[in-house]
mmJSON file of the N, C-alpha and C atoms, coordinates in Angstrom:
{"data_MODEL":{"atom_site":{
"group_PDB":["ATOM","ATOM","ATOM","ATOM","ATOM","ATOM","ATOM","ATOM","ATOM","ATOM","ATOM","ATOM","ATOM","ATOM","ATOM","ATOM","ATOM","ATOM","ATOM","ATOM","ATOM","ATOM","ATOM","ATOM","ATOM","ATOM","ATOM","ATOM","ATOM","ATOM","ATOM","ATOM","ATOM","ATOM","ATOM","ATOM","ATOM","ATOM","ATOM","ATOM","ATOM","ATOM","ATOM","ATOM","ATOM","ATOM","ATOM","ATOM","ATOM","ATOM","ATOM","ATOM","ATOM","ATOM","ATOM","ATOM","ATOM","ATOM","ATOM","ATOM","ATOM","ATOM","ATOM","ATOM","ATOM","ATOM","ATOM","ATOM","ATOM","ATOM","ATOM","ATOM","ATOM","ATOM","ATOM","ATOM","ATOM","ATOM","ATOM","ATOM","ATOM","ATOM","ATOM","ATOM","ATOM","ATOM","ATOM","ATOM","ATOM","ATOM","ATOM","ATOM","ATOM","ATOM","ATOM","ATOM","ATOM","ATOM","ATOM","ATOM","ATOM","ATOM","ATOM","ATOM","ATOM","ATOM","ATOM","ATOM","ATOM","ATOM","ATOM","ATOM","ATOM","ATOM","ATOM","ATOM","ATOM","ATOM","ATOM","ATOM","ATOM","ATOM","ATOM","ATOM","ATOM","ATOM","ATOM","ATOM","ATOM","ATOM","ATOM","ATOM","ATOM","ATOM","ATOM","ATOM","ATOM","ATOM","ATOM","ATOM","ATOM","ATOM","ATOM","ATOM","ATOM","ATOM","ATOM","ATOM","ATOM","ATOM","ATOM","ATOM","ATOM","ATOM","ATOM","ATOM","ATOM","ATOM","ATOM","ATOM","ATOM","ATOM","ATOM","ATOM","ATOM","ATOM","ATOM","ATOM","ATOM","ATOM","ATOM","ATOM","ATOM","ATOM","ATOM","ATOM","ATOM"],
"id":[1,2,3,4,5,6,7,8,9,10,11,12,13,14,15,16,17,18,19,20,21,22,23,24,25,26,27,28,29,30,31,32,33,34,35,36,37,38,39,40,41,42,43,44,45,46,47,48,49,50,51,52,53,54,55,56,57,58,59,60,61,62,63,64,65,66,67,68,69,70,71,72,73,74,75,76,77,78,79,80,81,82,83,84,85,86,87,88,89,90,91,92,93,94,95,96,97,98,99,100,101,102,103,104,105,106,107,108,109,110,111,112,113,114,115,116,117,118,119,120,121,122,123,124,125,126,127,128,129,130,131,132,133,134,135,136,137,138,139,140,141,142,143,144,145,146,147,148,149,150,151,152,153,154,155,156,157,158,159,160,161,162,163,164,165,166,167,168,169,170,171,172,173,174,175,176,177],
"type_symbol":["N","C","C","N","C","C","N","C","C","N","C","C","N","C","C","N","C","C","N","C","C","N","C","C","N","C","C","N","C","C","N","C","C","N","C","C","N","C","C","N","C","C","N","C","C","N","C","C","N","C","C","N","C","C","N","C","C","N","C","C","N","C","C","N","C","C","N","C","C","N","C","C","N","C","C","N","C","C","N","C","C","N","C","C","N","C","C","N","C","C","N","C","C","N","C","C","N","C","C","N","C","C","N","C","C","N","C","C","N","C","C","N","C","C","N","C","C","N","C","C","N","C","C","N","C","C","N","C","C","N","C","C","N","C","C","N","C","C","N","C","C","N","C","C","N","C","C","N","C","C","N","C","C","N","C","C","N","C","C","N","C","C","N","C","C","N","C","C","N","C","C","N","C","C","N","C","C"],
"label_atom_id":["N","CA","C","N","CA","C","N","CA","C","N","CA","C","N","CA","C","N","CA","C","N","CA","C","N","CA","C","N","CA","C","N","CA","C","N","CA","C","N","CA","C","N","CA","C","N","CA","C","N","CA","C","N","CA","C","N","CA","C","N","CA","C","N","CA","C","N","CA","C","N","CA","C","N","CA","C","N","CA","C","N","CA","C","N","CA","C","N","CA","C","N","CA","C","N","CA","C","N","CA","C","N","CA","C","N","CA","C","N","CA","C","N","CA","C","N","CA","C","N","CA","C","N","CA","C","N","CA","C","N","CA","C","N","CA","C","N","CA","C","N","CA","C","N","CA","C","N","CA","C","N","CA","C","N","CA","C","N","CA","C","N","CA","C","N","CA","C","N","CA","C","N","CA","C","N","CA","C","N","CA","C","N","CA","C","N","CA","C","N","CA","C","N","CA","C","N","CA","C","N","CA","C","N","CA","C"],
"label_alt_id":[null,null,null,null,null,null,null,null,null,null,null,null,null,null,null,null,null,null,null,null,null,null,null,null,null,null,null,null,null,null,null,null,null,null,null,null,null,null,null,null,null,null,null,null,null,null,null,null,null,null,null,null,null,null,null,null,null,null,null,null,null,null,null,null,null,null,null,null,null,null,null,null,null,null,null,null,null,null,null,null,null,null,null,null,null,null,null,null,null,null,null,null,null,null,null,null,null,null,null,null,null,null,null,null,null,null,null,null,null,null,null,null,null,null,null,null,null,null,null,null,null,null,null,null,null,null,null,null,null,null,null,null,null,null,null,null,null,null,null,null,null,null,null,null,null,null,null,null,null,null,null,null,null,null,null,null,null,null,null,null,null,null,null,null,null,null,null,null,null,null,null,null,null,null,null,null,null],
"label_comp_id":["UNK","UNK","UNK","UNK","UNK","UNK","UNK","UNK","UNK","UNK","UNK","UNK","UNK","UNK","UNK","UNK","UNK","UNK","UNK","UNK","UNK","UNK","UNK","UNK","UNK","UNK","UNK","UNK","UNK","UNK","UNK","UNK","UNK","UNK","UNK","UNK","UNK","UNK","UNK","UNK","UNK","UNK","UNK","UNK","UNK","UNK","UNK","UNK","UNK","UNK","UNK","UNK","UNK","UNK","UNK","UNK","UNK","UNK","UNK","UNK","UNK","UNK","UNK","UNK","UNK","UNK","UNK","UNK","UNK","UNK","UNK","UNK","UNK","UNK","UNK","UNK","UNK","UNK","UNK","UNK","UNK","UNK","UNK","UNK","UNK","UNK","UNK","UNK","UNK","UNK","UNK","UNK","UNK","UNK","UNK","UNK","UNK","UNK","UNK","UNK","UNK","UNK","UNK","UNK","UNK","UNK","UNK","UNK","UNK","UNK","UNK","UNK","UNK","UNK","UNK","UNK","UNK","UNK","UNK","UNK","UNK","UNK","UNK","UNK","UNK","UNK","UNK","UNK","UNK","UNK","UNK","UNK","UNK","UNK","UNK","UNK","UNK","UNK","UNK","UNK","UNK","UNK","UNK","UNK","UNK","UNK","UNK","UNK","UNK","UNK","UNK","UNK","UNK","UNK","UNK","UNK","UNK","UNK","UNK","UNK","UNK","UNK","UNK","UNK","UNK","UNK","UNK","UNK","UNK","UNK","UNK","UNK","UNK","UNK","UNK","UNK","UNK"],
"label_asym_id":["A","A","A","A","A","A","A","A","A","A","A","A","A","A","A","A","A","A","A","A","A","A","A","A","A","A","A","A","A","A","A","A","A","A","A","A","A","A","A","A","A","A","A","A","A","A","A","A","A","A","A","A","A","A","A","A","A","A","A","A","A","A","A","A","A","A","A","A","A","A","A","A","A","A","A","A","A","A","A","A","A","A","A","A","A","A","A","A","A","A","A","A","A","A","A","A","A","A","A","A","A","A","A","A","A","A","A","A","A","A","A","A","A","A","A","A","A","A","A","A","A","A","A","A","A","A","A","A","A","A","A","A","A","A","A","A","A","A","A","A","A","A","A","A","A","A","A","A","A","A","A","A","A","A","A","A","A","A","A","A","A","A","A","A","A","A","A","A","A","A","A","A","A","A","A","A","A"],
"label_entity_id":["1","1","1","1","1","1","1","1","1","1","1","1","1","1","1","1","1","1","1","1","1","1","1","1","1","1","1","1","1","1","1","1","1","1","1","1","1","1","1","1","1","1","1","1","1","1","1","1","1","1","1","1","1","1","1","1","1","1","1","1","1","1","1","1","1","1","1","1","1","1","1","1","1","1","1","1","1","1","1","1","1","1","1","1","1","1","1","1","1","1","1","1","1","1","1","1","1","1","1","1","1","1","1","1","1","1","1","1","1","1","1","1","1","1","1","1","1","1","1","1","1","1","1","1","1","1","1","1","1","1","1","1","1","1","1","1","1","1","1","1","1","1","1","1","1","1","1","1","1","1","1","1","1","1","1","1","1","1","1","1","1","1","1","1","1","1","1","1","1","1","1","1","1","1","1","1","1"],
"label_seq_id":[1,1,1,2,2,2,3,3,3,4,4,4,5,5,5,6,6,6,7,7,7,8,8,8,9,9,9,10,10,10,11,11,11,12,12,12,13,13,13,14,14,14,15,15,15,16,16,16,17,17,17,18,18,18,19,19,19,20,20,20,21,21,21,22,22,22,23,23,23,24,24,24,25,25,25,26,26,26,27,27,27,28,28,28,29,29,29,30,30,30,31,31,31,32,32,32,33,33,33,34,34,34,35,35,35,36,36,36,37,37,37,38,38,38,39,39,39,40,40,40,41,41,41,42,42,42,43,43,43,44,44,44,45,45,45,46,46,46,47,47,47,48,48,48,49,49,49,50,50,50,51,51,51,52,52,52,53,53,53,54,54,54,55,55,55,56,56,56,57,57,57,58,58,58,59,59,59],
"pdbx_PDB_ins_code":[null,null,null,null,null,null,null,null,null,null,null,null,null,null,null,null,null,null,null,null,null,null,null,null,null,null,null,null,null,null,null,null,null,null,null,null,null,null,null,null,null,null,null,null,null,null,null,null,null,null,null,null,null,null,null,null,null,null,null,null,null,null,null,null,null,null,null,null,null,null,null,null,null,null,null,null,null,null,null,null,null,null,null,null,null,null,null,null,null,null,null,null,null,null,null,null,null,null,null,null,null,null,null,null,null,null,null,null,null,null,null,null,null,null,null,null,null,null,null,null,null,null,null,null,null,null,null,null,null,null,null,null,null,null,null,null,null,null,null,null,null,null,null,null,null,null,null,null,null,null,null,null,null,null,null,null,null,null,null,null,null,null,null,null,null,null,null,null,null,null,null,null,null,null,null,null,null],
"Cartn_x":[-5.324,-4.902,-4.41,-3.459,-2.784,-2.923,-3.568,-3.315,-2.588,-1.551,-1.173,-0.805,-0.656,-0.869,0.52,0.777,2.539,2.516,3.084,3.758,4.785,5.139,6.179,7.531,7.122,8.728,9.032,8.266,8.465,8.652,9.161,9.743,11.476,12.038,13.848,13.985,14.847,15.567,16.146,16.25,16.057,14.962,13.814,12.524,11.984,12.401,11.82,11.906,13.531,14.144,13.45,13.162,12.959,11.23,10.778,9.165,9.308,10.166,9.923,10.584,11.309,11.958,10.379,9.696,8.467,7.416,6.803,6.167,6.581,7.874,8.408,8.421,8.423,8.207,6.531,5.89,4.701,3.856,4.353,3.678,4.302,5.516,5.721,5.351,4.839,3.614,1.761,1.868,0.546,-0.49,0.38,-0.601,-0.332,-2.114,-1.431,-1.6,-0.376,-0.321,-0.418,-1.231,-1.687,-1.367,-0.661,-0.328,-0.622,-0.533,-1.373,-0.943,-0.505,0.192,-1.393,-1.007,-2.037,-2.755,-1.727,-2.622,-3.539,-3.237,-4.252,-5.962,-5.212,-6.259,-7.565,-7.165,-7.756,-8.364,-7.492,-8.013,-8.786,-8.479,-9.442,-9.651,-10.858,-11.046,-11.534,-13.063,-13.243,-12.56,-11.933,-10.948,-9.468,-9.113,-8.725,-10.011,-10.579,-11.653,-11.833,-12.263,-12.713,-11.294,-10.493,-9.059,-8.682,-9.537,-9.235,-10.309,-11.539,-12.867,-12.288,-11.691,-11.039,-10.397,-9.538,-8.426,-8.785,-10.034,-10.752,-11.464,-11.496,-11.985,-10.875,-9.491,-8.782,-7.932,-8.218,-7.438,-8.041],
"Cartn_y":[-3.952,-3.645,-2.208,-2.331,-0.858,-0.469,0.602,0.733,2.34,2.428,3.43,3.974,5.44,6.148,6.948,6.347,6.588,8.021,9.014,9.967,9.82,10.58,10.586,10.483,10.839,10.749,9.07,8.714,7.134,6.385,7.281,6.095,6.551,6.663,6.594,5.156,5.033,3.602,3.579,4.985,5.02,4.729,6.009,5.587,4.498,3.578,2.314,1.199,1.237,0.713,0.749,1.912,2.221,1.784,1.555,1.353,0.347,-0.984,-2.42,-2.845,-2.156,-2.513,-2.355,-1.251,-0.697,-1.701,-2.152,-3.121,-4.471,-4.809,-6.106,-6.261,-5.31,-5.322,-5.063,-4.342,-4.376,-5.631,-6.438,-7.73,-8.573,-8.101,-9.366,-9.178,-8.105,-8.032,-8.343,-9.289,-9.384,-8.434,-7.477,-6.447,-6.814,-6.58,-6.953,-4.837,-5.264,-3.589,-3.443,-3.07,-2.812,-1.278,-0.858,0.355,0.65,1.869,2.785,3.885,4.299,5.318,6.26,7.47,8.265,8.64,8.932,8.941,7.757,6.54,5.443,5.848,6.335,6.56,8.051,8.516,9.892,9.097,8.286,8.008,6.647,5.629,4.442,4.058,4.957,4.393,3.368,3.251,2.023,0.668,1.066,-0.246,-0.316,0.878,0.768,0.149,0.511,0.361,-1.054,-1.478,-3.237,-3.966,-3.715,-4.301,-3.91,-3.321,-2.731,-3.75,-3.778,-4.567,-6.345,-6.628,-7.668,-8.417,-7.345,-7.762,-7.824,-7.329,-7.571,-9.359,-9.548,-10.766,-12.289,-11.719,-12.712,-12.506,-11.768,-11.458,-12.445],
"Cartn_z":[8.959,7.614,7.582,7.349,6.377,5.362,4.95,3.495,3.603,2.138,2.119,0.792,0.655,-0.275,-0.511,-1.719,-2.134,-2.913,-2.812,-4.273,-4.472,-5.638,-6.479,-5.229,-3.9,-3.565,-3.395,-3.191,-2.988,-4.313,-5.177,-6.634,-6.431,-5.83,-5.587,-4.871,-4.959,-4.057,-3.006,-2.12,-0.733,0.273,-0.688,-0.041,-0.278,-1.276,-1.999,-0.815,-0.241,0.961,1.985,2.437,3.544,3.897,2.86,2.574,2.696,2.027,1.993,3.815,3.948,5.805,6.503,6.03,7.287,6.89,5.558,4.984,5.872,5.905,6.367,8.222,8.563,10.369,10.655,9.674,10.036,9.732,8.566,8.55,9.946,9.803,10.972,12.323,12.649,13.455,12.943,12.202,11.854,11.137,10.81,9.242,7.926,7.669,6.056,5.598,5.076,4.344,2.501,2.348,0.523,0.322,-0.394,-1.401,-2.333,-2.78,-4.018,-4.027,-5.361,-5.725,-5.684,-5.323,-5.075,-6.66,-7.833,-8.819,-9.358,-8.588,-8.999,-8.258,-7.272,-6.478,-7.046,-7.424,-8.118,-9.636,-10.635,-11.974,-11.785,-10.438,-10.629,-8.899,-8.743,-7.435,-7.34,-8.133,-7.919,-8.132,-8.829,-8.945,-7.216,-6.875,-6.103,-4.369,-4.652,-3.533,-3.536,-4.776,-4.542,-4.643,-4.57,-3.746,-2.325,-1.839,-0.319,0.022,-0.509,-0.197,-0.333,-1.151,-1.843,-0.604,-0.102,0.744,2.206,2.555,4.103,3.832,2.779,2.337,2.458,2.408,2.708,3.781,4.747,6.171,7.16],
"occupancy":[1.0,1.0,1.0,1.0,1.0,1.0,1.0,1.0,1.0,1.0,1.0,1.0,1.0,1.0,1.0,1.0,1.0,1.0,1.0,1.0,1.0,1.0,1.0,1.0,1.0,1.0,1.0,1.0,1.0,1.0,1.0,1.0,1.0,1.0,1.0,1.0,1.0,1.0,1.0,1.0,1.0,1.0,1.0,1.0,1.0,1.0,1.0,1.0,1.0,1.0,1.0,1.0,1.0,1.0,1.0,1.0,1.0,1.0,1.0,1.0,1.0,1.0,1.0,1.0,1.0,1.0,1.0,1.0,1.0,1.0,1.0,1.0,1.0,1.0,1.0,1.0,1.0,1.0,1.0,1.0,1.0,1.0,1.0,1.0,1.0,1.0,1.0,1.0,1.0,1.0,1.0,1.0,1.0,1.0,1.0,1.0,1.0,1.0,1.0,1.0,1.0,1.0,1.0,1.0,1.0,1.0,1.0,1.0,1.0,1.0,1.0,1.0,1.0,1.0,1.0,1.0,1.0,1.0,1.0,1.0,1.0,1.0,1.0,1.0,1.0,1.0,1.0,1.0,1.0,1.0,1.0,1.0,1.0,1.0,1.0,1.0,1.0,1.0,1.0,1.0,1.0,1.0,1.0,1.0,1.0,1.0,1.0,1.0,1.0,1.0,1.0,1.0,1.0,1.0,1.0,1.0,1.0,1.0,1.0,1.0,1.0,1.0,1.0,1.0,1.0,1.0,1.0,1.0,1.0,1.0,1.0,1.0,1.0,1.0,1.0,1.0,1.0],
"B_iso_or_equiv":[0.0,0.0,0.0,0.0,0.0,0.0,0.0,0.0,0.0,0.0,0.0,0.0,0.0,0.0,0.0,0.0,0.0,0.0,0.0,0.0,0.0,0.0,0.0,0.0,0.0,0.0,0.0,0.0,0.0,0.0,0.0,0.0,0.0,0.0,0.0,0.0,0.0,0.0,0.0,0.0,0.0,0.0,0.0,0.0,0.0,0.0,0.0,0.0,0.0,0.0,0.0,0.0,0.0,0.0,0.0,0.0,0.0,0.0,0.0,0.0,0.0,0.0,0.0,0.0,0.0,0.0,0.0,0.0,0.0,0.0,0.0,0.0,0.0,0.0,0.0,0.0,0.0,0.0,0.0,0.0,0.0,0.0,0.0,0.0,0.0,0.0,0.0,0.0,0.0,0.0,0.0,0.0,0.0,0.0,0.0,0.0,0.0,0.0,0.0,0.0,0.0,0.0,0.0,0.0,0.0,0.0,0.0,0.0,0.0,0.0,0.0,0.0,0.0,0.0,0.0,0.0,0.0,0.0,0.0,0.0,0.0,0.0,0.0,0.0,0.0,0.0,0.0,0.0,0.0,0.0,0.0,0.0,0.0,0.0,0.0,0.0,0.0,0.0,0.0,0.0,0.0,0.0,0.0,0.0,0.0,0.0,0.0,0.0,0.0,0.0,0.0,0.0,0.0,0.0,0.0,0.0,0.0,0.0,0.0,0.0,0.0,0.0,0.0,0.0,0.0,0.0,0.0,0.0,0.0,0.0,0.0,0.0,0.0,0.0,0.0,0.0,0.0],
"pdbx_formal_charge":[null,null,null,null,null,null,null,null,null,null,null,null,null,null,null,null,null,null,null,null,null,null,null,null,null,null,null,null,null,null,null,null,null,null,null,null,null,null,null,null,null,null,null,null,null,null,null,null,null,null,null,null,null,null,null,null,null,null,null,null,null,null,null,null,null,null,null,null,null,null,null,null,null,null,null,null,null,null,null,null,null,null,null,null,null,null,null,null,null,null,null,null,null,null,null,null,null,null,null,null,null,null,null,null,null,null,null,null,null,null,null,null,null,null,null,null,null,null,null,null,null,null,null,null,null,null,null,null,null,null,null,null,null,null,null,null,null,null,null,null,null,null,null,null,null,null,null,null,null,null,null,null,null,null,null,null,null,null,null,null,null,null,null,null,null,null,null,null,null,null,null,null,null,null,null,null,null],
"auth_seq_id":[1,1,1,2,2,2,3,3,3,4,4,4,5,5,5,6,6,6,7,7,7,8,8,8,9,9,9,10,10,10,11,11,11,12,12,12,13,13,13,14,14,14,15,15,15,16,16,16,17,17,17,18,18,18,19,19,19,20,20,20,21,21,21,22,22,22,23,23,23,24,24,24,25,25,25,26,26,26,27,27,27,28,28,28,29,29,29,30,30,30,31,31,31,32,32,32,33,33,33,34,34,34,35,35,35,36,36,36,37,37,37,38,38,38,39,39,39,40,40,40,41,41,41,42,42,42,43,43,43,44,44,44,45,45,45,46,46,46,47,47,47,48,48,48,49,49,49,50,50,50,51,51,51,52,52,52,53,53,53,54,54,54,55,55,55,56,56,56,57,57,57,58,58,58,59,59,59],
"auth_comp_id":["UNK","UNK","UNK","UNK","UNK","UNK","UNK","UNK","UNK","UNK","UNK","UNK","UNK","UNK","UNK","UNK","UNK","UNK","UNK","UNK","UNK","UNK","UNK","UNK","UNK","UNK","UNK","UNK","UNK","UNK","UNK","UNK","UNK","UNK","UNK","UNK","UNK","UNK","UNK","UNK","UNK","UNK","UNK","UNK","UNK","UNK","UNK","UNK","UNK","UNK","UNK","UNK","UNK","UNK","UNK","UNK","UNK","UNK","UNK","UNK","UNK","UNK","UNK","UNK","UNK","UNK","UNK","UNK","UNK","UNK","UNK","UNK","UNK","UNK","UNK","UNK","UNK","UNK","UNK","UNK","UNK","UNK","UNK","UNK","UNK","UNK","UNK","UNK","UNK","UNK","UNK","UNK","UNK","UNK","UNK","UNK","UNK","UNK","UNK","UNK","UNK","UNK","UNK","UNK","UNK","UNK","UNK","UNK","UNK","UNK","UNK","UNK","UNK","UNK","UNK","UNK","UNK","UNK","UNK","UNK","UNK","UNK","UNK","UNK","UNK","UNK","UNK","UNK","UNK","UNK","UNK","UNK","UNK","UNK","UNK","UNK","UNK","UNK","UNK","UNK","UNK","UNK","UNK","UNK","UNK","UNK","UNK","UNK","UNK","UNK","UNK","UNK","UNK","UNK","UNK","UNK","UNK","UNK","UNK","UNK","UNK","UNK","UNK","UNK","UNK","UNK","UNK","UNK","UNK","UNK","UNK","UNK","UNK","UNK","UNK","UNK","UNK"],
"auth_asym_id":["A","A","A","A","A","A","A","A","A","A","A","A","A","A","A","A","A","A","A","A","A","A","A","A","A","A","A","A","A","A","A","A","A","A","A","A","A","A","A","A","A","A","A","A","A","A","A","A","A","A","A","A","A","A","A","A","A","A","A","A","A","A","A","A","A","A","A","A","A","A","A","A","A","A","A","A","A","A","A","A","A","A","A","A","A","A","A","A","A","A","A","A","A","A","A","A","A","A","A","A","A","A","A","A","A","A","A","A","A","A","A","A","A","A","A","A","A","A","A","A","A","A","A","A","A","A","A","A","A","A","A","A","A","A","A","A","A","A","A","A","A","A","A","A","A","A","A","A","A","A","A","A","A","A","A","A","A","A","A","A","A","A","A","A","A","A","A","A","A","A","A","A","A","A","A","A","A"],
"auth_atom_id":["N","CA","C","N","CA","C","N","CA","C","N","CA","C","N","CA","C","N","CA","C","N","CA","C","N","CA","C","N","CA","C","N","CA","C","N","CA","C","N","CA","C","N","CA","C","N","CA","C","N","CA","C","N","CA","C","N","CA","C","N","CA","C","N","CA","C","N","CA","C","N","CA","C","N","CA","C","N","CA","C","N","CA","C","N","CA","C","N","CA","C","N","CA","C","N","CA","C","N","CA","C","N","CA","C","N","CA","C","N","CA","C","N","CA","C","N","CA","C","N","CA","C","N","CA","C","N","CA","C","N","CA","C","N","CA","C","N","CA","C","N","CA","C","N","CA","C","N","CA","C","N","CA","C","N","CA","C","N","CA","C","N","CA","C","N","CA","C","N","CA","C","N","CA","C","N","CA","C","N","CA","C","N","CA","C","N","CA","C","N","CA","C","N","CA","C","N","CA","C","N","CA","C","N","CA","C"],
"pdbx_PDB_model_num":[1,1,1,1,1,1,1,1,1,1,1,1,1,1,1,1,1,1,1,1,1,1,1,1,1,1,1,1,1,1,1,1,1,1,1,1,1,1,1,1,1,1,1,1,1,1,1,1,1,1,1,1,1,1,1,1,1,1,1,1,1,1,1,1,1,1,1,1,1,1,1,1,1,1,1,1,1,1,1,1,1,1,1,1,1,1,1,1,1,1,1,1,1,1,1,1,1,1,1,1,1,1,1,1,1,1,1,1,1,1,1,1,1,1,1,1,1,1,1,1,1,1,1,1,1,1,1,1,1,1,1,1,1,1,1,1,1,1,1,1,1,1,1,1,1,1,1,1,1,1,1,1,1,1,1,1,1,1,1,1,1,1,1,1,1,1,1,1,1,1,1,1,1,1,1,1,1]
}}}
């Protein structure tokens, strides 16, 4: 599992691109990859956490 932690530069539609290409070769090597904007991560961890916990549950 991947998980990764987005900022503000990753809301344009280059980096948007370039994120869904790296998302799409890394599954197709068998990762599952989950994302999170870093301010989710600071205002709701626990809610970010039991989706990381969530997601070891259906791998």
């Amino acid at each position: 599992m991947i998980i990764e932690l987005d900022g503000g530069v990753h809301l344009n539609s280059a980096t948007e691109e370039r994120d869904l290409k790296r998302t799409g070769y890394l599954e197709g090597i068998e990762f599952k990859v989950i994302r999170f904007e870093n301010k989710m991560v600071f205002d709701f961890l626990p809610t970010v956490l039991k989706e990381i916990k969530n997601n070891f549950r259906t791998t």
